[in-house]
N, C-alpha and C positions, 0 to 999 in steps of 0.2 A: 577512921573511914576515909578512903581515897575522894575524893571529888570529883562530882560527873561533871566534863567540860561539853559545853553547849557553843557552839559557832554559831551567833544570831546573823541570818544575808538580809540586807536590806536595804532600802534605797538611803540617802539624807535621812540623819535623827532630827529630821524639825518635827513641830506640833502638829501633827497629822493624828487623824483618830488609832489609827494603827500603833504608831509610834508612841504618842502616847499611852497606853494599855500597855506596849514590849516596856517602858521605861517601871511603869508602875509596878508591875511585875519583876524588874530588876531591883526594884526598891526593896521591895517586903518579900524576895527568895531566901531561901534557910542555907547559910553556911556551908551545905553538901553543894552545892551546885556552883560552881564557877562560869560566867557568862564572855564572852567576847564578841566583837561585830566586825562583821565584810560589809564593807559598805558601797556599794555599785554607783557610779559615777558619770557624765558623760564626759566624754574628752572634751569635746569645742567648748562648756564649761569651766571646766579643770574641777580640783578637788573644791566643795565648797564645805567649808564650817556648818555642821550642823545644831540647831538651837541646846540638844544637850550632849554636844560631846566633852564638852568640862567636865561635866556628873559624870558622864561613864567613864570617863578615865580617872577622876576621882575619888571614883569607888572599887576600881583594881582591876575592870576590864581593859581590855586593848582593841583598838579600834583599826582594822587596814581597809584600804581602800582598794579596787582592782574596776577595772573601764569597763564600763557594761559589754550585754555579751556580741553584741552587732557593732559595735565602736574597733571591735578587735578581732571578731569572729570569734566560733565557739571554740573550735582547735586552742588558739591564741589563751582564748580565755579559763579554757582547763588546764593551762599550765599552770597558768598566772596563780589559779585558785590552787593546785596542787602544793605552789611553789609558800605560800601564806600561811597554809593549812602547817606545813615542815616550819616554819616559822616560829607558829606559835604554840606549836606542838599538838598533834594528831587530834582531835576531839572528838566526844564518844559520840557524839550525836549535833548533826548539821541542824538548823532549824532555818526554815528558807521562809522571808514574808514578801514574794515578789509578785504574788499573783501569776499571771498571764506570761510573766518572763521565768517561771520556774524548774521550766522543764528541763533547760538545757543548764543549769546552774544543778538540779539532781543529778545530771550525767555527768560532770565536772568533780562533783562530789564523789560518787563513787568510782571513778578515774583517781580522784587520788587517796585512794584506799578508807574512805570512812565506813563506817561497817551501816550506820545508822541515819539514813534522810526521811525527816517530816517536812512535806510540804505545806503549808499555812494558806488557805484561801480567805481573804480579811473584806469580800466585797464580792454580792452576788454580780457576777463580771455583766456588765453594757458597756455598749462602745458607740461612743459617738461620733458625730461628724459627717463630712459627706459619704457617698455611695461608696466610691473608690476606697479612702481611709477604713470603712467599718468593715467591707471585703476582705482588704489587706489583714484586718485585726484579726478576728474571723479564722483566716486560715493560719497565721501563725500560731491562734490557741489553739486549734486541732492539732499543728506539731505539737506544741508544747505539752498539749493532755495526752499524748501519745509517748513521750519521752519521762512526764512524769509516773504512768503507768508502768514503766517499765522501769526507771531506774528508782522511784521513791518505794520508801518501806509504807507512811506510814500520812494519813490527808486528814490536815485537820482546818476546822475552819468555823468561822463567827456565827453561822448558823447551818441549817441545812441546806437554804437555796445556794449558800454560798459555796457549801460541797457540793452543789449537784452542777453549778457554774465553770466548777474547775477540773473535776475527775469523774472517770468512767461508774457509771452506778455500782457494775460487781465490784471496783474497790472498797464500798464503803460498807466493811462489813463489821460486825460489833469491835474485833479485835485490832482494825487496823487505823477506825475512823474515829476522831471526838467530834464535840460541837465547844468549843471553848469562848464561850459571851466574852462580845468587850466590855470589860469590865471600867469600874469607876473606883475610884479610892473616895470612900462615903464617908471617911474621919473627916479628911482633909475640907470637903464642904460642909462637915458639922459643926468644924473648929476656927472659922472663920469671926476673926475680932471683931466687935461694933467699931470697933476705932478707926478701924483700917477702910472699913467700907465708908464710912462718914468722910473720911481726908480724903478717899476716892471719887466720891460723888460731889466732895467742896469744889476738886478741882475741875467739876464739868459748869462750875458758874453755875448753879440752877436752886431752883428754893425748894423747902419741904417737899411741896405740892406738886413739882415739878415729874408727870410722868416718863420715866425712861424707857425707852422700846432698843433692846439690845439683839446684838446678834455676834456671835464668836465662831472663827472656822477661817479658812484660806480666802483670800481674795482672788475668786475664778469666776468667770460667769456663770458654772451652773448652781451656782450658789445663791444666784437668781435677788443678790442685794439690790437691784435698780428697783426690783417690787416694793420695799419697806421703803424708799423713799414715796414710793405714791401714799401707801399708807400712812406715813409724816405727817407728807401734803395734805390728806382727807381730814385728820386726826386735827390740825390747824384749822383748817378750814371750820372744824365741829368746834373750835374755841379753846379746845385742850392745850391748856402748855405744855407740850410736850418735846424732849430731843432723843435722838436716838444714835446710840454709842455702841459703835463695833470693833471689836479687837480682831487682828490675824495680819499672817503676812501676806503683802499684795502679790501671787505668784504672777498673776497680769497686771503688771503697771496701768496697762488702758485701760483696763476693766474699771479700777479703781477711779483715774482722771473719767469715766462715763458715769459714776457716784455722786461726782463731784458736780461734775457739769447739769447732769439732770438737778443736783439740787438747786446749782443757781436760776437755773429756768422757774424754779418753783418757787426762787426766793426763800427757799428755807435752810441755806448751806447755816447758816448761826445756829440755828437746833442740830447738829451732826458735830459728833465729837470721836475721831478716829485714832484708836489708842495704838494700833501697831501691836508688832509680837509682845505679849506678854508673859510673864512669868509668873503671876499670882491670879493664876485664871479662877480660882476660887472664889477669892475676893471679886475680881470682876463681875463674875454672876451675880451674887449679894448683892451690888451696885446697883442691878438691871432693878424694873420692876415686872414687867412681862419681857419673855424672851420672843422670839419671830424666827422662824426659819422655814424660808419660802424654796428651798432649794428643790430641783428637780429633778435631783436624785442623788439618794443617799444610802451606800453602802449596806450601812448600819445606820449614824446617825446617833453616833456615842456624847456629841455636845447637848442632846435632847435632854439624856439622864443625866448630865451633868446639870444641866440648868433644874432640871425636876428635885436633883437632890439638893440645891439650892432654895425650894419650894418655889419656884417660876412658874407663875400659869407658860403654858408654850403653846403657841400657833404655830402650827405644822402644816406644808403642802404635804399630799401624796406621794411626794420623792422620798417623805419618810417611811420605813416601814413601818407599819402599827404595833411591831415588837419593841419597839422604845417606849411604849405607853406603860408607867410603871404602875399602872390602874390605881395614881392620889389622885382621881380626878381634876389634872390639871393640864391635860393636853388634848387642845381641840384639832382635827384635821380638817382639811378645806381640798374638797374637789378641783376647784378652778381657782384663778387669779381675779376674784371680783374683790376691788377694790373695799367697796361698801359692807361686802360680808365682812370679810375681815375685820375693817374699824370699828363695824358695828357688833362684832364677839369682843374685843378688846373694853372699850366702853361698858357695854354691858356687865363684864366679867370683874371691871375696875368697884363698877355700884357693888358686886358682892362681898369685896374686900374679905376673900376669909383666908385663915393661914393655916400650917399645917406642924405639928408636932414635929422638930425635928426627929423625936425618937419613933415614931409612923411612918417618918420617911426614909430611915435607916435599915428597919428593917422591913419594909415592904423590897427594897433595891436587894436588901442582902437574902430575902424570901424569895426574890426571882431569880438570884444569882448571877445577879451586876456588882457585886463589891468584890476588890479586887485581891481583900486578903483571902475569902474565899476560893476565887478564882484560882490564886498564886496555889494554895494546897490541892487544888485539883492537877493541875500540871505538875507538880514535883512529884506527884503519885504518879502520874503518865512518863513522866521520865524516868523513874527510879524501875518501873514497871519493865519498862522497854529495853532496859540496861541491865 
């Protein structure tokens, strides 16, 4: 049986909730399917390493890079993309995950003769910033949902608000549209050593007793980590030994040195332990003991179920949606940023000390259709479908 070749567009393979689910999905596809990635770049940048392009070249795909589509203009930039495509040999079906930049990379695509473009919306689209910036946003998505209507086949996306953020409603019709959940790989946090989490938590210096308040995800501010230092602070103040340990890369340096700095104002920088990119983000969650994610706003919010399939009570702002709630009764949401609420649901939540079966948590994720072997067989149907 020939193999259906798939050209994955994407920005950086770092640990982005996106990127991770494309990666996981690479992992557990069947044989039939051959993957490769365009990976979009800025110039004044240059090309940067991404956290898994070892793996993916590892495992037989090919990686090319090409200057995003304003770095070069669109002209420019559908040659470039024609010229890659001849490269690596024509593939049956483009898979684009660029959100708001997709339209003119579908037009590019079909310029250089691919018969087959799915567009991928991975985030019900907001745009932040001042007046001017969200304007600007704004009306290059209306290009973009105009150019993706016309030249994409086929709009798919992590939920419904996320297709209705990026394409025209008559696109989304039963034959053209999926809803494809970001998915979790629910082995991988079932099969997580006692050994490995214990040498992980020795080396945060902390005893038994010692409560951990984790948080994993990029270091940006709307990720809203200066909150969880107030709550540190409160959580000290209530007598709790408590530190709190966050992993991801710092995409804002400053952000990060304003982490830092509030802690020292609070005197609690010695309870904060910042692990940086990691790789066994599994094991890191096991390490936590409640997770915190005050962020204000969240795509999806795929680090939630990952902490849930971990069994993590999770505190949640409303930047999450309430579709990451894998109904283990372990995710509370919080209206506002009041300090007290909060330490005073963590506290509380701590006297109840209950756990949960991993195998209740396996498959309640795989009953809503968050795991990602799942997942992988619904797309190889949609592909094999389309082809």
């Amino acid at each position: 049986m020939k193999k259906i070749k798939i050209l994955h567009v994407t920005g950086a393979m770092n640990r982005g909730g996106a990127e991770v689910m494309l990666m996981d999905i690479y992992r557990n596809i069947s044989e039939n399917f051959h993957f490769d990635f365009l990976i979009n770049y800025k110039r004044k940048l240059g090309v940067v390493k991404g956290d898994f392009d070892e793996e993916i070249q590892a495992n037989g795909a090919q990686i090319k890079y090409i200057p995003t589509q304003w770095d070069v203009g669109p002209k420019k930039y559908a040659f470039e993309f024609e010229k890659i495509c001849k490269e690596l040999g024509i593939p049956d079906i483009v898979h684009i995950h660029m959100n708001a930049k997709s339209g003119v990379i579908a037009w590019a695509a079909k310029k250089a003769g691919i018969k087959t473009v799915i567009v991928h919306s991975h985030a019900d689209l907001k745009f932040r910033g001042n007046l001017v910036s969200r304007v600007l946003s704004q009306l290059e998505l209306q290009f973009q949902k105009w150019l993706i209507a016309k030249y994409a086949d086929y709009y798919w996306g992590c939920s419904n608000e996320a297709n209705a953020s990026l394409f025209y409603e008559r696109l989304l019709t039963k034959n053209k549209t999926a809803v494809i959940n970001n998915a979790i790989d629910t082995k991988a946090f079932q099969m997580v050593s006692d050994e490995a989490v214990e040498k992980l938590r020795k080396s945060y210096n902390i005893t038994e007793n010692t409560l951990v308040l984790g948080n994993v995800g990029r270091i940006v501010s709307h990720k809203n980590v200066l909150f969880i230092i107030e709550v540190l602070n409160e959580l000290q103040k209530k007598g709790l030994d408590v530190v709190f340990v966050f992993a991801g890369r710092a995409d804002q340096p400053d952000y990060l040195q304003r982490i830092f700095q509030k802690a020292e104002e609070y005197k609690v920088t010695e309870r904060i332990r910042y692990l940086d990119v990691r790789e066994d983000v599994p094991v890191v969650m096991h390490s936590f003991d409640v997770f915190v994610g005050p962020a204000l706003k969240e795509g999806f919010g795929l680090v939630a179920v990952e902490a849930q399939a971990a069994g993590l009570p999770c505190y949640l702002y409303k930047g999450f949606p309430k579709t990451v709630d894998m109904n283990l009764d372990l995710v509370t949401f919080f209206d506002s940023f009041s300090v007290s609420e909060w330490t005073d649901a963590i506290v509380y939540n701590i006297s109840k000390n209950k756990t949960i079966a991993k195998e209740k948590i396996g498959e309640k994720i795989m009953s809503k259709g968050f795991d990602i072997e799942i997942n992988t067989k619904k797309i190889e149907e949609l592909y094999s479908k389309i082809v």
